[in-house]
N, C-alpha and C positions, 0 to 999 in steps of 0.2 A: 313650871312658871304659873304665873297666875298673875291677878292685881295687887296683890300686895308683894307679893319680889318683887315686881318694877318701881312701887310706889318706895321700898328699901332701897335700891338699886339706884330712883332719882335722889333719894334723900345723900344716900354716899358720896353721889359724883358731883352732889352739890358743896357738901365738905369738903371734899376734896380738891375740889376750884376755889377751895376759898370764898361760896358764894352763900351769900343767905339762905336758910333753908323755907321752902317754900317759894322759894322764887322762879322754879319750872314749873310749866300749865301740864299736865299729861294728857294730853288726847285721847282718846279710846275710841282708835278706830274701829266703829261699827258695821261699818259696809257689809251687807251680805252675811252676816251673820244672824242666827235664829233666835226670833224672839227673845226665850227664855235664857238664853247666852246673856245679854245686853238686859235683860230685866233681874239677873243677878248682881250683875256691876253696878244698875240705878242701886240696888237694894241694900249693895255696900258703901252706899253713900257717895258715889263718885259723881262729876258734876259737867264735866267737860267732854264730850263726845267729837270724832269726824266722822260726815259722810261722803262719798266721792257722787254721787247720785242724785239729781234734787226732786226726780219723781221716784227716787225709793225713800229718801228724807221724807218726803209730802207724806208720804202712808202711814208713816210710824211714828213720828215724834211731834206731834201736835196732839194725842192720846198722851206720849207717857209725859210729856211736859206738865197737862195736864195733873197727872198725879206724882210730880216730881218737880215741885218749885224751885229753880232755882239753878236747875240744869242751861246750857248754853249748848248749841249745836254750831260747828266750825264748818264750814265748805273745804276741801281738801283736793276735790279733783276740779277738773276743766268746767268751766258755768259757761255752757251754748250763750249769744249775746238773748234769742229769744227765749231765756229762763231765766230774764235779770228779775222780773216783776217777782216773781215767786222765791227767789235765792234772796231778794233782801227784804219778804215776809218770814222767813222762815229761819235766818241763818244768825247766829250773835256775832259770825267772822267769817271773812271771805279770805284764803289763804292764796286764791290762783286769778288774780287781776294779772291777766297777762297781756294785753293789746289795748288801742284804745279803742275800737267798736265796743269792747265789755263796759271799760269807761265810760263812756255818753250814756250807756244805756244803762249802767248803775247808778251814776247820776244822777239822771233823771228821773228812778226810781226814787232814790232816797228822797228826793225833791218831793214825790207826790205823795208818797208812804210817812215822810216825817221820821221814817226808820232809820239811822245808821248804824249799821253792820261795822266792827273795825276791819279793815281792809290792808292786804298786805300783796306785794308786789311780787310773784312768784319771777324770779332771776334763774335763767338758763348759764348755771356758770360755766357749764361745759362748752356752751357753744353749739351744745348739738343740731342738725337741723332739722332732725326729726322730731325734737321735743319742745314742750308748749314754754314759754317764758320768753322776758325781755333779756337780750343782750347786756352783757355789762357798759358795752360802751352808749350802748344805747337809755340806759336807765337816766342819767338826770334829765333829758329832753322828755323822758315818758313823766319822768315824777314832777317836773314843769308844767306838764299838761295836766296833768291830776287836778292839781293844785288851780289853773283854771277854771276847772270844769266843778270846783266846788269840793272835791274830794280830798281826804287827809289823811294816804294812807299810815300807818302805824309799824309797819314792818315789812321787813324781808323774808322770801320763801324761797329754797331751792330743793328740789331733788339730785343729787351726785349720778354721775354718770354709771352706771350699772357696771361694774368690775373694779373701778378705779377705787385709788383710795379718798375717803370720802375728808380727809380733812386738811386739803388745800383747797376746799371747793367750802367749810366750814368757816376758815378761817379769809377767804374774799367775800364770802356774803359780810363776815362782823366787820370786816372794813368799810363797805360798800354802806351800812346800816351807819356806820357813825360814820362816813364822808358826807350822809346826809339826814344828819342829825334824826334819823329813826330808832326808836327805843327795843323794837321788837323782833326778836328772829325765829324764823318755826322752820325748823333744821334739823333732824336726826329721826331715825324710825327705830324696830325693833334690832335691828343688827348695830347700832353705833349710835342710838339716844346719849352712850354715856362720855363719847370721844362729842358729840354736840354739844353736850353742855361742859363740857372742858375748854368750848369755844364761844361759850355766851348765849348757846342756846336760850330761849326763854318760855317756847313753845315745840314739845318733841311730840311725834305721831307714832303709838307704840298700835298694831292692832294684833294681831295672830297668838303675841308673846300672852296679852290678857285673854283672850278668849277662845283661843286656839284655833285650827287649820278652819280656814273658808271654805265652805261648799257652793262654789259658781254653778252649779246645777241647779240651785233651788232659786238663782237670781232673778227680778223680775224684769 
């Protein structure tokens, strides 16, 4: 595997939905990966990065930005509410707006930073109660408050229940996305990016498959 079979891999499943080609973002989950890994991929020209971390984001990609116009960095995991200031200096997309404490406090950022981040409403379609996201019955009253508070966001985010099959939880997010007129879904990882976009994905999270196995030991 590597980045170019994914970037084959997206171009196919894009044919094959019948969908325009170039119409999936690929994210290239960077998290915890080593330098020269991630300074291969800038080198191949790639533009769109996630990181789950915003003080391992801080360390690293304000240098290669730097020498890499043009790159966009996504938020992917959980933004503590006291990490809004820094998550929307730092981030072109925020994929895990999950409550509204993060809200006021991304708000209020954006408000004094002049920065907006596109922002996307991570949806627990499982239900689970141990995982971060809005309730589906809960989402129009959250994306009502949003929408108070100044914010607009762009899309829907889930992760699928860990075993299950992941595309009745694909195909309620693209529901959920056009019951309230959002254009954007960031849905699929390296095991089923290509069953996502068979379901409208439009932003998939590939990391391990591009750059291979994570070393959490060197994590900081």
């Amino acid at each position: 595997m590597g980045l170019d079979d994914i970037r084959r891999r997206i171009s196919a499943a894009e044919q094959a939905a019948g969908r325009a080609a170039g119409s999936v973002t690929l994210i290239a989950v960077s998290k915890v990966q080593p330098a020269a890994r991630v300074e291969a991929v800038l080198a191949a020209g790639h533009t769109d990065f996630g990181e789950n971390y915003v003080q391992e984001a801080q360390g690293k990609w304000p240098g290669w930005r730097a020498s890499h116009p043009g790159v966009k960095v996504h938020m992917i995991g959980p933004v503590q509410s006291n990490k809004a200031k820094p998550a929307v200096q730092l981030f072109d997309a925020i994929h895990t707006l999950d409550r509204m404490t993060l809200a006021r406090k991304l708000a209020q950022q954006i408000d004094e930073q002049g920065r907006t981040p596109d922002l996307f409403v991570q949806v627990n379609t499982g239900d689970e109660p141990q995982k971060a996201g809005i309730l589906t019955d809960e989402l129009p009253g959250f994306l009502t408050s949003c929408h108070e508070l100044g914010l607009s966001p762009q899309g829907l985010m889930c992760i699928p229940p860990e075993g299950q099959d992941p595309l009745p939880h694909f195909r309620l997010l693209r529901q959920l996305a056009q019951d309230h007129g959002l254009p954007n879904l960031s849905m699929g990882m390296s095991a089923d990016f290509e069953a996502a976009i068979a379901e409208g994905a439009t932003h998939v999270r590939v990391g391990s498959a591009i750059f291979g196995a994570r070393d959490y030991g060197t994590a900081g």
